[in-house]
N, C-alpha and C positions, 0 to 999 in steps of 0.2 A: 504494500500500500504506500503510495507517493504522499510525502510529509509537507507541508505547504511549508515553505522559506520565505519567509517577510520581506528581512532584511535584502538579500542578494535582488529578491524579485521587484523590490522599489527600487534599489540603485540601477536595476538594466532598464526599468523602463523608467526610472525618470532620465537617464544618459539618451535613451531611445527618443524621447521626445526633447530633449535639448538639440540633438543631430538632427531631427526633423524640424525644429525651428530653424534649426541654422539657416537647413535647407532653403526653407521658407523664404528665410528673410534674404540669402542669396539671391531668389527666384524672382522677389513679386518687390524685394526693396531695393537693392542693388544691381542689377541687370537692366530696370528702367532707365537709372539715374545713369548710368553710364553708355546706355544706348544715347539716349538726350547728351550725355557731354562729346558723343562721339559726330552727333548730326553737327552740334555747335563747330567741332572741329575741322568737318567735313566742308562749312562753309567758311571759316577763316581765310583762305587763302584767297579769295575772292574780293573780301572786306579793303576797305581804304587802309593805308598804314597808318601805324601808329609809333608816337616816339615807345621807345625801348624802356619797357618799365622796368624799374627802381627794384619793387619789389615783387617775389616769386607769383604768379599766378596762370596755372594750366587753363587757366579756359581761353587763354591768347596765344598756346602752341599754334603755329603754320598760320599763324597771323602778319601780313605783311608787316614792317619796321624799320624803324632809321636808328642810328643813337651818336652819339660821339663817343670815340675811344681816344681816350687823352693818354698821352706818352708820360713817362717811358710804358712801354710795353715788351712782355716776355712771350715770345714764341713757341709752343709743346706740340709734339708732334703725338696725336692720339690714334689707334687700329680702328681701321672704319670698311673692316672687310673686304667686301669683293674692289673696293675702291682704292684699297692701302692703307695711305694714313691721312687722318686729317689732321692740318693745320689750326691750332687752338691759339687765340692770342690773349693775355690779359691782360686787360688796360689799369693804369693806375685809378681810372675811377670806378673799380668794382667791375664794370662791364666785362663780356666776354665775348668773344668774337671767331666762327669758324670760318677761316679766311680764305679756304679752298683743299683739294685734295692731291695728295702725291702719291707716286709707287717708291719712293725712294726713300729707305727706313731711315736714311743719315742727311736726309734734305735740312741744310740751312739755311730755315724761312727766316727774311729777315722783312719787318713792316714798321714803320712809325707812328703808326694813328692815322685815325683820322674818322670820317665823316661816312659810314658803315650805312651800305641798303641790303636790303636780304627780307628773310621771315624768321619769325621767334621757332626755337626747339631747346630741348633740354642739354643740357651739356656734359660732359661725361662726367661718372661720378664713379669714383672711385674707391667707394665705399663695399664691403661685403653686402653678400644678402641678410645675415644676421648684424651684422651693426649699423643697416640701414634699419631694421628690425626693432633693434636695442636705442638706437638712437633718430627714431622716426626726424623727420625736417622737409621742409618743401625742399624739390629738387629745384637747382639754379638753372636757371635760363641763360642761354645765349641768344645771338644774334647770328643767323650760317648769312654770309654774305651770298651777293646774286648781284650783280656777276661780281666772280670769284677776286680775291685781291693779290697783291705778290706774285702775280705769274703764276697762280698755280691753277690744274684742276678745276673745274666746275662743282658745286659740293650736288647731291644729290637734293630732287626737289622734297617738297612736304609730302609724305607717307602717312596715312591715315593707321595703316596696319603696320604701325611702328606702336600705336599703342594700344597693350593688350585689352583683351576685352574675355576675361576668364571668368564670369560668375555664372554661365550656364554649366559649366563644367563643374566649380564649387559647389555648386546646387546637387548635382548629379553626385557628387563626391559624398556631401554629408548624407545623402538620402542610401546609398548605397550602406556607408558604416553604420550606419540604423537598422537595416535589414541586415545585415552581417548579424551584429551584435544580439538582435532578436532572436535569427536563426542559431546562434551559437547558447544562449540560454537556454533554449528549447532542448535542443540535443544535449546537452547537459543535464537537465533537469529530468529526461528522460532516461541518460545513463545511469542517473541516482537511482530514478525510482527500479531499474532493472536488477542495477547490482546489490 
């Protein structure tokens, strides 16, 4: 005769229904709100430009832009895949500027500043997956120039599918450990009552 277990059978199914919220709120909260910031983004590049803002804000990725990059400025040469490397410049007033692209890993890009056109994108960040994790922060924006500066490369245009769009999958994800975790009580619960 199978012994009714309180304890164990409240913890799997309140885990069960927190992984089904999850799901939920992946589903019906987040998958909205990022399809909406992805239409927003899908029209930016269209939009009038705008000076280069100050401070971090995604809903003006692939949004046209100008800024001024005041000298001195340091040149870094960052991996930009099928492309090489891009040209990263930092101005001394915070700004950041991709100036164009090379194949050439020991290219000495040399630029002075100056008066930057292009569209906003993020800049590389060089941070881990967990200590962007540990230490959440808006990602820094650049400015990728159009057309390219210092002789270099053309940088590639704005990419809509440069940013992810993961929460149908999350959805799927926690709904699935839910049904695991269920199924796995079950058979448990029946190995007891066998043995």
């Amino acid at each position: 005769m199978t012994r009714f277990r309180p304890i164990p059978t409240l913890l799997v199914t309140l885990a069960v229904v927190i992984m089904i919220a999850l799901g939920l709120w992946q589903l019906l909260d987040r998958l909205p709100r990022k399809e909406a910031f992805l239409a927003q983004l899908q029209s930016n590049p269209a939009k009038s430009p705008v000076p280069f803002p100050r401070v971090p804000d995604d809903r003006l990725l692939f949004r046209p832009s100008l800024g001024q990059c005041v000298p001195p400025v340091t040149v870094r040469l960052a991996g930009a895949g099928k492309a090489g490397f891009r040209a990263i410049a930092d101005c001394s007033n915070g700004m950041t500027v991709q100036l164009g692209t090379t194949r050439d890993p020991k290219a000495a890009v040399t630029w002075a500043g100056g008066l930057v056109t292009g569209y906003i994108g993020h800049a590389p960040d060089g941070r881990s997956l967990i200590g962007a994790a540990l230490s959440p922060q808006p990602t820094q924006l650049m400015l990728v120039a159009t057309p390219p500066l210092a002789g270099l490369e053309p940088n590639a245009p704005p990419d809509i599918a440069s940013v992810p769009n993961n929460h149908l999958a999350y959805a799927g994800q926690w709904f699935f450990f839910a049904a695991i975790a269920g199924i796995i009580y079950v058979l448990a619960a029946r190995r007891r009552s066998d043995g």
